[in-house]
ZAVEX-725570 format. One line per field, with one value per residue (C-alpha): residue number from 0; x, y, z. Coordinates in steps of 0.2 Angstrom, whole numbers, plus 5000, padded with zeros to 4 digits. Layout:
BEGIN
nr NUM; ...
east X; ...
north Y; ...
up Z; ...
# end
This chain:
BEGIN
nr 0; 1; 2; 3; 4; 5; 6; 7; 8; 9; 10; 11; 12; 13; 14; 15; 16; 17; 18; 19; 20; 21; 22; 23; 24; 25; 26; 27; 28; 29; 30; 31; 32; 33; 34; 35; 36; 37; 38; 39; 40; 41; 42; 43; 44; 45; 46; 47; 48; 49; 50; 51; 52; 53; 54; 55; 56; 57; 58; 59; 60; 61; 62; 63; 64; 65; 66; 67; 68; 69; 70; 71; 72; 73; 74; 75; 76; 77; 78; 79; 80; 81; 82; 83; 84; 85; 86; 87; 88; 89; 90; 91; 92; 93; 94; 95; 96; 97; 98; 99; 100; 101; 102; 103; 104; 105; 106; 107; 108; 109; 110; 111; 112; 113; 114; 115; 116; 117; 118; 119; 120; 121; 122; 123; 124; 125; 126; 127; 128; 129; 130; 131; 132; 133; 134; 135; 136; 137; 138; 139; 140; 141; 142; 143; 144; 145; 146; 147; 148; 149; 150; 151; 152; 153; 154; 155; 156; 157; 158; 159; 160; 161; 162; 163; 164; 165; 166; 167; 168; 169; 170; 171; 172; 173; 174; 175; 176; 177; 178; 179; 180; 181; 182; 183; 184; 185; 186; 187; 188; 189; 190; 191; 192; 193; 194; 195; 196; 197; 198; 199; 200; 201; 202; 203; 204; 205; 206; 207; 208; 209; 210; 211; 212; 213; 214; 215; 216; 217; 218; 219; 220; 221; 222; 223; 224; 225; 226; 227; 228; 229; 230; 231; 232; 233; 234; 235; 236; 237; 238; 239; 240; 241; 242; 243; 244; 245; 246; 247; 248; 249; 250; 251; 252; 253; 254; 255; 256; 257; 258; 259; 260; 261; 262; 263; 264; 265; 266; 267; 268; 269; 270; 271; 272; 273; 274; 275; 276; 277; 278; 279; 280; 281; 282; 283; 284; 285; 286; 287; 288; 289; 290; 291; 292; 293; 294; 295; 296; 297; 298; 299; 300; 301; 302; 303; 304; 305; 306; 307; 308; 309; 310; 311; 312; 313; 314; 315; 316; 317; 318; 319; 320; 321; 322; 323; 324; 325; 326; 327; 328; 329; 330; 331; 332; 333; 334; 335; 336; 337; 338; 339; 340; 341; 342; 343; 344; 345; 346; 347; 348; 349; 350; 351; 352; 353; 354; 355; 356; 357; 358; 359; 360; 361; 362; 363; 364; 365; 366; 367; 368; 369; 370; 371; 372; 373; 374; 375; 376; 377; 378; 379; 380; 381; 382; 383; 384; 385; 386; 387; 388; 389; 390; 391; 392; 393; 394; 395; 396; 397; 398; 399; 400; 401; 402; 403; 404; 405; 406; 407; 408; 409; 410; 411; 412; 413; 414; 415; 416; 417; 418; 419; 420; 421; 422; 423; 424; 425; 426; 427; 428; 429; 430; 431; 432; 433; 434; 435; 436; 437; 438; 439; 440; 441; 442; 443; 444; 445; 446; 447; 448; 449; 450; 451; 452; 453; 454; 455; 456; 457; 458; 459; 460; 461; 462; 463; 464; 465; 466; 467; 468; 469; 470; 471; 472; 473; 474; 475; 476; 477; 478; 479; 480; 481; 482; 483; 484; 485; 486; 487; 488; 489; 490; 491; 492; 493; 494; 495; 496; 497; 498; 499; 500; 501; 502; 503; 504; 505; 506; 507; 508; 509; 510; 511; 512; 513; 514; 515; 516; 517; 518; 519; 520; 521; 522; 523; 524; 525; 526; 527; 528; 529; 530; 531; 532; 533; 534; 535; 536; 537; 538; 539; 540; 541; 542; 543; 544; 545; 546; 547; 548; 549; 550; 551; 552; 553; 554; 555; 556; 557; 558; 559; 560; 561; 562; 563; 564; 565; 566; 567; 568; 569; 570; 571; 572; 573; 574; 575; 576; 577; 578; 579; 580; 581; 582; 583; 584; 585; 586; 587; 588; 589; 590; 591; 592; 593; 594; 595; 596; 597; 598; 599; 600; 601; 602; 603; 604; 605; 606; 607; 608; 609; 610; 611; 612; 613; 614; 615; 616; 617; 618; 619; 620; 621; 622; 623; 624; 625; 626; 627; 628; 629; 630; 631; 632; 633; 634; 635; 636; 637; 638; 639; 640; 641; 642; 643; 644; 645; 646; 647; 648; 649; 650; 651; 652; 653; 654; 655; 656; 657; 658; 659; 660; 661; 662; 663; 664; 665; 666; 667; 668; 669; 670
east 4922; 4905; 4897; 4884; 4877; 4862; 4846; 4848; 4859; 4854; 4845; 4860; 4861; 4875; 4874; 4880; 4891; 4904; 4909; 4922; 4936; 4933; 4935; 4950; 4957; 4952; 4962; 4979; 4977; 4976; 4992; 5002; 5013; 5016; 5029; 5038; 5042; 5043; 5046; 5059; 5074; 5068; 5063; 5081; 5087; 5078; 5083; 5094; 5092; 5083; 5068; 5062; 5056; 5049; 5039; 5033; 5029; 5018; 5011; 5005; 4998; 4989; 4982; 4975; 4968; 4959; 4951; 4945; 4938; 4933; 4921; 4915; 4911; 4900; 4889; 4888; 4889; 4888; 4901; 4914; 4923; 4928; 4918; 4902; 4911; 4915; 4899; 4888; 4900; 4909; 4899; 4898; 4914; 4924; 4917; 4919; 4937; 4941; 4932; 4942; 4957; 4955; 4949; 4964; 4975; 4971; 4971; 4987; 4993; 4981; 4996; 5011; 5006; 5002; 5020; 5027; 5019; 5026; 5043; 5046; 5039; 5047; 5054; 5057; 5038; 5034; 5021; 5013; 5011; 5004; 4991; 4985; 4986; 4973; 4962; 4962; 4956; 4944; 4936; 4935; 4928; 4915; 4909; 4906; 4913; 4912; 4926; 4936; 4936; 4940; 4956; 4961; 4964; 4973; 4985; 4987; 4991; 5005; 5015; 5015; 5021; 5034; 5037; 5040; 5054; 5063; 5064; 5069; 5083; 5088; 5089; 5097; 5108; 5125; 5124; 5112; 5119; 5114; 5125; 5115; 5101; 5108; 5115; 5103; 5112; 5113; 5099; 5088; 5068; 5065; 5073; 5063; 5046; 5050; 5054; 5037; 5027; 5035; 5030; 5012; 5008; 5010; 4996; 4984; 4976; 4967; 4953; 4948; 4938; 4926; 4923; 4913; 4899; 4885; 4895; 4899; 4886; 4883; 4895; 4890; 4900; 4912; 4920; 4927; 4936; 4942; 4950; 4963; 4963; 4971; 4980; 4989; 4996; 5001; 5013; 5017; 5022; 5033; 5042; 5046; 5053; 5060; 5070; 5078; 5083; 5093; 5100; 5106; 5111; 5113; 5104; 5117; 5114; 5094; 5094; 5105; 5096; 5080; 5074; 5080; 5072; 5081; 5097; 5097; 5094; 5108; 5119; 5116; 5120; 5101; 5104; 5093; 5076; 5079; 5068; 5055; 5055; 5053; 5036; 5030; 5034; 5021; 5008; 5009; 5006; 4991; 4982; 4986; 4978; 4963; 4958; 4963; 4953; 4938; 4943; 4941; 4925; 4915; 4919; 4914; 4899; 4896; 4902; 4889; 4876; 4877; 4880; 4898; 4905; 4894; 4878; 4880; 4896; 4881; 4874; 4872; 4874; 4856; 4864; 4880; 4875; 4892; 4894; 4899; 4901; 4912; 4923; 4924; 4928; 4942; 4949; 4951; 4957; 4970; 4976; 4979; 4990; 5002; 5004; 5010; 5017; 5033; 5031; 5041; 5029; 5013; 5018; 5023; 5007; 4997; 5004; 5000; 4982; 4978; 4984; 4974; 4959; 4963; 4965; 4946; 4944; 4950; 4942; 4926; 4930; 4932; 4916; 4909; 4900; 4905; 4891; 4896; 4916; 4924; 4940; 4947; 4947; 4965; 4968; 4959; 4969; 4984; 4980; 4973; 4992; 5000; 4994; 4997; 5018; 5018; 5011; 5020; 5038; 5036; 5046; 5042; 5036; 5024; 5016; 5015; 5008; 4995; 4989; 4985; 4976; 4963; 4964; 4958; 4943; 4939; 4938; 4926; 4915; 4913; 4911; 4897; 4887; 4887; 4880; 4863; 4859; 4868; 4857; 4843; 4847; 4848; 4830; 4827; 4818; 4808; 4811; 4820; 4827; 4840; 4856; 4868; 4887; 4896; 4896; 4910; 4924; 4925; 4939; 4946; 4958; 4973; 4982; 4998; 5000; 5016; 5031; 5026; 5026; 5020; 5008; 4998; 4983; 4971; 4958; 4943; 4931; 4918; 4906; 4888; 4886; 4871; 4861; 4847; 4834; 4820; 4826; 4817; 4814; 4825; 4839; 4843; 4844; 4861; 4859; 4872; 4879; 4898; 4908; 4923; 4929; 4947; 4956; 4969; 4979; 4993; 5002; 5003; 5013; 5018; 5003; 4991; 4984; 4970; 4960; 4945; 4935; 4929; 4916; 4906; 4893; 4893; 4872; 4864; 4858; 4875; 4876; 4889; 4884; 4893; 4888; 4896; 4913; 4921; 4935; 4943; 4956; 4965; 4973; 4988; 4992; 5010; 5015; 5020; 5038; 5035; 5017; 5007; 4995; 4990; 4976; 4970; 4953; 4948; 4934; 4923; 4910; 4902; 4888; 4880; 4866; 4849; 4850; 4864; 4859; 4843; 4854; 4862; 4874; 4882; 4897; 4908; 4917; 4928; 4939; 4954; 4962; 4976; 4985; 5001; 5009; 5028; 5033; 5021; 5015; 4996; 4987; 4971; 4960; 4944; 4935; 4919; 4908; 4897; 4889; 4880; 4864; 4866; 4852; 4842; 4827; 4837; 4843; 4834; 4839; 4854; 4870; 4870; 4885; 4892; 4909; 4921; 4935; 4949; 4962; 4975; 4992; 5006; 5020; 5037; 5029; 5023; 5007; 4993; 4976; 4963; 4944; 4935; 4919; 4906; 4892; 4876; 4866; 4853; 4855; 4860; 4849; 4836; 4843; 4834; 4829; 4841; 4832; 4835; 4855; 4867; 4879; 4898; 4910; 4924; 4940; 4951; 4971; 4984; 5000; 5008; 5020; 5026; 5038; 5025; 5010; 4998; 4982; 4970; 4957; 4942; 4924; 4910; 4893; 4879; 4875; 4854; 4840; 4844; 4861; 4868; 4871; 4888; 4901; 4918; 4930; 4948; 4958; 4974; 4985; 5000; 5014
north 5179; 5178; 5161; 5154; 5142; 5137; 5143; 5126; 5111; 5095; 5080; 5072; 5052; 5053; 5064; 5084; 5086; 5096; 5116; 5124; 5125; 5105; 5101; 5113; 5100; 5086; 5089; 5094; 5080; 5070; 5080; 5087; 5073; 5060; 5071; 5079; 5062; 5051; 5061; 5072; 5060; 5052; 5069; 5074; 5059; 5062; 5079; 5085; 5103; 5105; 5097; 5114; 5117; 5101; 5105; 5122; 5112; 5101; 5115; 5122; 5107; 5105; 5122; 5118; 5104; 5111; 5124; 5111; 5100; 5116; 5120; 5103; 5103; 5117; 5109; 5093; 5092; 5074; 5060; 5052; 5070; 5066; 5049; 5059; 5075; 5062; 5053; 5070; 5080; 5067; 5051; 5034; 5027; 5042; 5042; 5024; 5027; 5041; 5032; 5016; 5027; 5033; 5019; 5007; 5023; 5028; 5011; 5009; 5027; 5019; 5003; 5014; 5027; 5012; 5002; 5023; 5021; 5005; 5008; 5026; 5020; 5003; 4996; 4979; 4977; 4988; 4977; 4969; 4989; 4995; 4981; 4986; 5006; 5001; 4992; 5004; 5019; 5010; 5008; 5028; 5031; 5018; 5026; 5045; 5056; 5069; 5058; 5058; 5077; 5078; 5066; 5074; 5089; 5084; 5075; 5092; 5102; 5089; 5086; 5105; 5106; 5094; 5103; 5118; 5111; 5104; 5120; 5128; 5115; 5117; 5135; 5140; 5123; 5131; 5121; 5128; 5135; 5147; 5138; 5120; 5130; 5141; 5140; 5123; 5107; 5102; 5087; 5084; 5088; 5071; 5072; 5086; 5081; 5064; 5075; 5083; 5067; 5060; 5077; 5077; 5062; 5071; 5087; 5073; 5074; 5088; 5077; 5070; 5086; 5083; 5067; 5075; 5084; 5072; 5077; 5095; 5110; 5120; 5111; 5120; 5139; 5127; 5114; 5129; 5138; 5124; 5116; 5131; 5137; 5116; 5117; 5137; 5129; 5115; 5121; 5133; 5120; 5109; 5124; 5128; 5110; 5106; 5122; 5123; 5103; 5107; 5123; 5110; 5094; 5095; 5087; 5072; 5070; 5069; 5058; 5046; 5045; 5036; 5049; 5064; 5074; 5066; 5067; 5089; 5094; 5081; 5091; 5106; 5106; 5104; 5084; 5082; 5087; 5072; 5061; 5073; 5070; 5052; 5053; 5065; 5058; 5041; 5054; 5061; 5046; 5041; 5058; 5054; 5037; 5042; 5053; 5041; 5027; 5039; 5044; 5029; 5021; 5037; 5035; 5018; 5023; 5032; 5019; 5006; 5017; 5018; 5000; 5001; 4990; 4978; 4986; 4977; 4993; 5007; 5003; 5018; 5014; 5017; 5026; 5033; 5038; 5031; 5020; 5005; 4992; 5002; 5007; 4989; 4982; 4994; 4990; 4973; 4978; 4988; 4973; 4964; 4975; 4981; 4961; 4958; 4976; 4988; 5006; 5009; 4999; 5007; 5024; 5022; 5015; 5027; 5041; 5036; 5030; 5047; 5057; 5048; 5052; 5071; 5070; 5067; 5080; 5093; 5085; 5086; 5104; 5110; 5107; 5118; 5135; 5152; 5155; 5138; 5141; 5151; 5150; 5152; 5138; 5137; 5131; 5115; 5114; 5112; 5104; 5089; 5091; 5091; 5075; 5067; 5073; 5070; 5052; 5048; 5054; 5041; 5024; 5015; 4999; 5012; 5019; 5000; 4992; 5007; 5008; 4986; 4989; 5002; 4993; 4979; 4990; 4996; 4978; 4973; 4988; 4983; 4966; 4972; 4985; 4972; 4958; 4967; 4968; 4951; 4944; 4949; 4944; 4926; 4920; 4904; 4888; 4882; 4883; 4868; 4866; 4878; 4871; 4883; 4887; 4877; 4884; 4876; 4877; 4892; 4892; 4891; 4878; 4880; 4866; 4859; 4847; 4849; 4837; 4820; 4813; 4829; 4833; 4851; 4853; 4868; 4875; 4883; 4897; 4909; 4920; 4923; 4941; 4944; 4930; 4921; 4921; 4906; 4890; 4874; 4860; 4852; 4864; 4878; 4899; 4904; 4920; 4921; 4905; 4901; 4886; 4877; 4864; 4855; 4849; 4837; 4832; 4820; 4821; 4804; 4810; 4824; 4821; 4815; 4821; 4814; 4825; 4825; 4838; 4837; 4850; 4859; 4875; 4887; 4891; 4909; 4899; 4898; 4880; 4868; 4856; 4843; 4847; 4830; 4826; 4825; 4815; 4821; 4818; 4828; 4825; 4835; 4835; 4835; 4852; 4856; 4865; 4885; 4884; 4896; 4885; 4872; 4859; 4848; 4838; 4836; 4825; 4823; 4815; 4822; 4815; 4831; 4831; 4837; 4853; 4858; 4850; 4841; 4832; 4821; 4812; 4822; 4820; 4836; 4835; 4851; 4854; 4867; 4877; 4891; 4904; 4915; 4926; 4924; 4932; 4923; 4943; 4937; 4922; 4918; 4901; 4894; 4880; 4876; 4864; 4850; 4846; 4831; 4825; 4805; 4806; 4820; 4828; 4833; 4815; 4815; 4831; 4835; 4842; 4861; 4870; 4879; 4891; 4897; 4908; 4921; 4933; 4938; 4952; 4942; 4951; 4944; 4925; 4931; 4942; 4940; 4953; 4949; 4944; 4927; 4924; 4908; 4904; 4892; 4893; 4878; 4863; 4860; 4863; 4868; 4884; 4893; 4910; 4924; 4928; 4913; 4910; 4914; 4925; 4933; 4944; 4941; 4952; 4942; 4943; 4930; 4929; 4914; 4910; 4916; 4902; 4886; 4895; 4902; 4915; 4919; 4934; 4938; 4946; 4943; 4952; 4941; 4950; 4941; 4940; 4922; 4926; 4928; 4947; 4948; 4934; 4935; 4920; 4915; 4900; 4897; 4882; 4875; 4865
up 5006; 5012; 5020; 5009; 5026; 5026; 5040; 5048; 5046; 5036; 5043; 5050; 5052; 5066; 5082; 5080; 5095; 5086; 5086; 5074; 5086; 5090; 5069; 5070; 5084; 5077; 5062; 5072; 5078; 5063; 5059; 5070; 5075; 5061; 5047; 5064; 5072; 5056; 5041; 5042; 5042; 5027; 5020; 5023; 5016; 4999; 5000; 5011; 5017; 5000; 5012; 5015; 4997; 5000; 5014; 5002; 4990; 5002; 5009; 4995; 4987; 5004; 5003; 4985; 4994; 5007; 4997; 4986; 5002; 5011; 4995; 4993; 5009; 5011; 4999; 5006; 5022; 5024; 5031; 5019; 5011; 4993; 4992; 4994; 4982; 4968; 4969; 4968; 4954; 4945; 4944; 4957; 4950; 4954; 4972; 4974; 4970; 4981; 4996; 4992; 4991; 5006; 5019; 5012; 5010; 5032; 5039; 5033; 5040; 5056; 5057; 5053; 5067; 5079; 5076; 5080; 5096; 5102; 5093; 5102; 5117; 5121; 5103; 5112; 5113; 5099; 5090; 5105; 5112; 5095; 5094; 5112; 5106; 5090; 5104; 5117; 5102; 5094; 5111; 5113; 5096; 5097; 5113; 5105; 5096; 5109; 5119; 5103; 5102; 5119; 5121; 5106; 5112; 5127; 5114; 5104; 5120; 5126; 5111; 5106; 5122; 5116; 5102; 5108; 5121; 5108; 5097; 5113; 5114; 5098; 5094; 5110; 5111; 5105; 5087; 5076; 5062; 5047; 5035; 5038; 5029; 5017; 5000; 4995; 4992; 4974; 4973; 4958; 4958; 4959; 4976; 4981; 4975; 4987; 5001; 4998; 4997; 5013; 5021; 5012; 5021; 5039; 5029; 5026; 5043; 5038; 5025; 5043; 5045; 5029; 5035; 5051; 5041; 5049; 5068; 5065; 5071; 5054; 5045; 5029; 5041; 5052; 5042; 5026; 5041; 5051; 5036; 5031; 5050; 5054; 5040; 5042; 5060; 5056; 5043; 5058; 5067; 5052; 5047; 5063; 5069; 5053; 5052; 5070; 5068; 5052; 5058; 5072; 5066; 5048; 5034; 5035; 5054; 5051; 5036; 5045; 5061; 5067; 5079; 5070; 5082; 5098; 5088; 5084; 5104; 5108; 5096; 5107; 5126; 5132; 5128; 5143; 5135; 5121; 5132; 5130; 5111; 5113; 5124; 5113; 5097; 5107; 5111; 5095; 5085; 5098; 5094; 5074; 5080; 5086; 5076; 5061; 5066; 5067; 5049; 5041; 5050; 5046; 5026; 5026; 5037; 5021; 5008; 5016; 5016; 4999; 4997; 4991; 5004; 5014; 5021; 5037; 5043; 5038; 5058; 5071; 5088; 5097; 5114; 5106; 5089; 5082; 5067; 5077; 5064; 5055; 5070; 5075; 5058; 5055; 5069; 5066; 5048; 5058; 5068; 5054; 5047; 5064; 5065; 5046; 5039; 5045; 5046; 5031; 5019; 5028; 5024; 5007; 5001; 5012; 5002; 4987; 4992; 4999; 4983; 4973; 4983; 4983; 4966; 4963; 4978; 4965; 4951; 4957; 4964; 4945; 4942; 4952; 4944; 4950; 4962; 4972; 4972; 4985; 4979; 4961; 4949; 4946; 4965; 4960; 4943; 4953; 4970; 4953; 4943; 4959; 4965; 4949; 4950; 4967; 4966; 4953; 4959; 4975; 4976; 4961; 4976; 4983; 4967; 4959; 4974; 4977; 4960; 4960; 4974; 4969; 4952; 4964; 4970; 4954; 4948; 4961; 4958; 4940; 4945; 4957; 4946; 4929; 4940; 4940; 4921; 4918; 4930; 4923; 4906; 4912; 4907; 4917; 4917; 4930; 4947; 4958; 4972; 4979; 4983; 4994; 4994; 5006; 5021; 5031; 5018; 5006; 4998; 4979; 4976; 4968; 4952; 4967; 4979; 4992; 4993; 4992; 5010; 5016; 5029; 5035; 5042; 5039; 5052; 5043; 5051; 5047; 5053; 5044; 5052; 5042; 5032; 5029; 5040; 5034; 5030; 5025; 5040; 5046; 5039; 5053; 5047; 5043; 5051; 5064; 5064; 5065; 5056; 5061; 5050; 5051; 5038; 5039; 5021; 5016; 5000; 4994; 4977; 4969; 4958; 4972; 4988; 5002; 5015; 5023; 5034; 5053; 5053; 5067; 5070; 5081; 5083; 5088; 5104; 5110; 5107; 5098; 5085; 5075; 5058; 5046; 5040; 5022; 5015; 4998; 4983; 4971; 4958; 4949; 4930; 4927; 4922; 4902; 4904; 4901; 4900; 4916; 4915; 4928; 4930; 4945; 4948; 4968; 4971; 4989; 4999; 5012; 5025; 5035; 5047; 5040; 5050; 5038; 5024; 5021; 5006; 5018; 5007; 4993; 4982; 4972; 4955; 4956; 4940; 4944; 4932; 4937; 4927; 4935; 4927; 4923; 4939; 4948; 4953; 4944; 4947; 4942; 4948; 4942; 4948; 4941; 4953; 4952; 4970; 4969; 4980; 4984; 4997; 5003; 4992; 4977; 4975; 4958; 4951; 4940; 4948; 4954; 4944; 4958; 4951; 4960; 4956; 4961; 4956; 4967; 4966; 4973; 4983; 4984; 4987; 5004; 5003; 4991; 4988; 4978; 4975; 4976; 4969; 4974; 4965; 4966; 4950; 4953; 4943; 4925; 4914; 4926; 4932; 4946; 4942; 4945; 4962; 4970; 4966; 4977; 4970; 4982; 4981; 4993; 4996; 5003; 5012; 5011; 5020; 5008; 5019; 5039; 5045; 5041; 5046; 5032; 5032; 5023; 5028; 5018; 5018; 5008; 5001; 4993; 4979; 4977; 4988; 4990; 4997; 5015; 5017; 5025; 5030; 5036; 5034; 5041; 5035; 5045; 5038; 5042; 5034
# end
């Protein structure tokens, strides 16, 4: 079919380094190596030999795929692949969805392919090897994408020589067997359509190409080739693998083995080559990596640009012409998860995740007229139903915990896009002075104490990465600055505990500061038997230094109220605050209600997700005008409980004028 490409490429925000034949290998890479060395045992254990319609059946649902992207993609040849499809054909919720879809969908493919790494390299030091892999990457893609392309394709040319020696191995080891592929065994389509989500997952690599339309040269005439061309050998390559190691081993043999491949050549009498597969299955998961890693930070490159997540990722480095902020920041969002998650868990709620995004793929591809399709209509049809099936046949854990956690994004785009007209609604009084979220302890507090006689101690820290610049003498610009608070408590009953806070800044200048101390009270209502509810009252006063607060003596009245579900898998909390001035300028004015809120998805009573949302809305009765409140949104990761230690992860966007821009918080307790 003719190329419809454009006389000259697009304006292009990032730096267009890239040829066809480098997208072709950047996607092999992104594929070739994570369904040989990780999903064919389970495949065979969902489906036994049966695993080959599987791997049809993936192939053709990634062929639907890539026609749609490819498509897609010659019309707009800009980073973030369905995000950018779904926001231009189907509407900005649609595209939020699949770009949320597909950053939390390929970080955790990014941590599964990183624990690979350090499991087939040296499973004693697995993690600890994985963390350094993640490190070591997002340093090559920060410094150019050119470098990328390059170690990529140094990757692609060792493990397919890899590969190939281990088909050698198994075809003329003395063991492979016609019978081990022919008739089928009896399994059910569930089984099958498992064995094609688990083989699906190592296809995906290929949406990293759309994601390069700022990088590639002519992307509208490269990326529509290099998408079917990446895709055509990588199946090559699957079919090939997966057919000589069950014509060796046996279905059995695979599905009960944790290197399957290792496992068919030492069937044969090449046992030798086994080590082969090992460093190839660890070079293998660094090219799927790397090209990952790139991936992810390029859609939110796009999401920030557009203000869907924090505008702060949307930077381009000055010499490299890389989105730095977002390399860096996923990352750290990859570390996170090698330290906390196991492969098994990663890949299962990676699959889902990126279904769902080439689900809007092919949605937004059936709207395009006949002049713009290159492809027929009813390729998009299915590659849209077959996501669907597919999604929905994986592990009921994979398919529940994927669909909260986009429900999760969803809800804090709504959240995001009704503040505007809500805020505008809000007719306020006269102007008065502004009082600010606390900056040293952001937290929402929950309706329990611990065990009476109990002791923890919690250290508190964030980061304003991007805030307010002016400030009103003596108070200092949050812009930049760093807080450290720590906070000691003792549980006096099991209805009373004391704390107080010891609290210090890091300034932009480099230098330390003591910045006040706090001591509080909280008090618990007894429970009522069978009722979700839960109430609590903490009260404070603080003395801060005027640099901090020109209110140098405050007090805080902080009703708590919590609701959890009966399976404690919801929980919702809800403090509304009065912060009182005692002296400082605002000595004479009425409280400022300050709210603060959260809800959180809670996972086995060990791992939490969820939103938190601060608040400072002026004094009562004299609220300040819409401009001047603060207003956040933070997502935010708990681990509940990891021997006595807690964590909780979060990152914030102020949604006024009047707000910091971007802040990044940690609070590690223990107990």
């Amino acid at each position: 079919m003719p190329d419809a490409a454009p006389a000259s490429p697009p304006p292009s925000r990032l730096a267009r380094k890239l040829h066809m034949h480098d997208a072709v290998i950047v996607g092999l890479g992104a594929m070739i190596g994570a369904g040989v060395f990780s999903a064919i045992g389970p495949a065979a254990r969902a489906a036994g030999n049966a695993a080959t319609v599987g791997l049809l059946i993936a192939g053709a649902l990634a062929y639907c795929n890539a026609t749609s992207s490819a498509a897609l993609a010659a019309l707009y040849p800009r980073s973030g692949g369905a995000y950018v499809y779904g926001r231009e054909r189907l509407g900005h919720l649609w595209g939020f969805l699949a770009g949320w879809a597909f950053v939390v969908g390929k970080v955790a493919s990014c941590a599964a392919m990183a624990l690979t790494f350090g499991h087939y390299l040296a499973p004693s030091l697995a993690r600890p090897l994985a963390l350094a892999a993640v490190v070591a990457l997002t340093a090559v893609n920060t410094f150019g994408i050119t470098k990328t392309a390059g170690a990529t394709r140094l990757i692609v040319a060792l493990v397919l020589v890899a590969l190939a020696a281990c088909v050698a191995a198994t075809a003329a080891g003395g063991a492979a067997r016609v019978d081990r592929l022919w008739p089928l065994e009896p399994v059910g389509p569930r089984g099958v359509l498992q064995a094609a989500g688990l083989l699906f997952f190592a296809f995906a690599g290929y949406a990293r190409i759309a994601t390069l339309g700022e990088e590639v040269v002519d992307p509208a005439r490269a990326i529509p080739r290099a998408i079917p061309i990446a895709l055509g050998l990588a199946l090559v390559v699957y079919a090939t693998v997966l057919i000589s190691a069950l014509a060796a081993a046996g279905s059995a043999a695979l599905a009960a083995s944790s290197a399957p491949l290792a496992d068919a050549i030492r069937a044969g009498r090449f046992a030798a080559v086994a080590p082969a597969v090992r460093i190839g299955a660890a070079i293998a998961s660094l090219g799927v990596l790397l090209s990952l890693i790139a991936g992810v930070s390029r859609t939110a490159f796009a999401m920030a640009a557009a203000r869907d997540l924090p505008p702060f990722l949307a930077a381009v480095h000055p010499k490299h012409q890389t989105p730095h902020r977002a390399e860096l920041a996923a990352g750290g969002v990859i570390l996170l998860l090698v330290a906390v998650l196991d492969v098994g868990a990663a890949i299962g709620f990676s699959s889902f995740a990126v279904l769902a995004y080439y689900a809007v793929a092919n949605a937004a591809a059936l709207t395009l007229s006949a002049a713009e399709r290159r492809w027929p209509r009813p390729l998009a049809a299915l590659g849209l139903a077959g996501c669907v099936v597919v999604a929905l046949s994986l592990p009921a854990a994979s398919a529940i915990g994927g669909a909260i956690v986009l429900g999760a994004g969803l809800l804090v785009f709504g959240i995001r896009r009704a503040f505007a007209p809500i805020a505008g609604l809000a007719v306020l009084l006269l102007p008065s002075a502004a009082r600010a979220v606390d900056a040293f302890e952001i937290q929402v507090y929950d309706g329990t104490v611990g065990a009476p006689g109990s002791a923890g101690v919690e250290l508190h820290a964030n980061t304003v990465v991007s805030g307010r610049r002016g400030s009103v003498p003596p108070e200092l610009p949050a812009h930049h600055q760093s807080h450290f608070t720590l906070e000691p408590a003792f549980v006096i009953t099991d209805w009373w505990e004391v704390g107080a806070y010891f609290q210090t800044a890091l300034l932009p200048d480099g230098s330390f500061e003591y910045a006040g101390n706090k001591v509080r009270t909280k008090f618990v209502a007894p429970p009522r038997a069978g009722s979700p509810f839960r109430w609590a009252m903490n009260m404070e006063v603080s003395r801060v230094p005027e640099t901090f607060d020109r209110n140098r003596w405050g007090a805080e009245i902080r009703p708590i109220a919590t609701w959890s579900s009966a399976s404690g898998a919801v929980y919702l909390s809800v403090n509304p605050i009065l912060d009182l001035s005692l002296a400082g300028p605002d000595r004479d004015h009425a409280p400022s209600f300050e709210p603060a809120a959260t809800a959180r998805y809670v996972r086995a009573g060990l791992l939490s997700i969820g939103v938190e949302y601060y608040a400072s809305l002026g004094p009562v009765g004299g609220w300040l005008h819409a401009a001047d409140q603060e207003h956040y949104i933070y997502e935010v990761i708990d681990v509940l409980r990891w021997r006595h230690l807690e964590l909780n992860l979060g990152v914030g966007e102020g949604l006024t004028d009047a707000s910091n821009r971007f802040v990044a918080k940690m609070i590690v307790g223990y107990r």
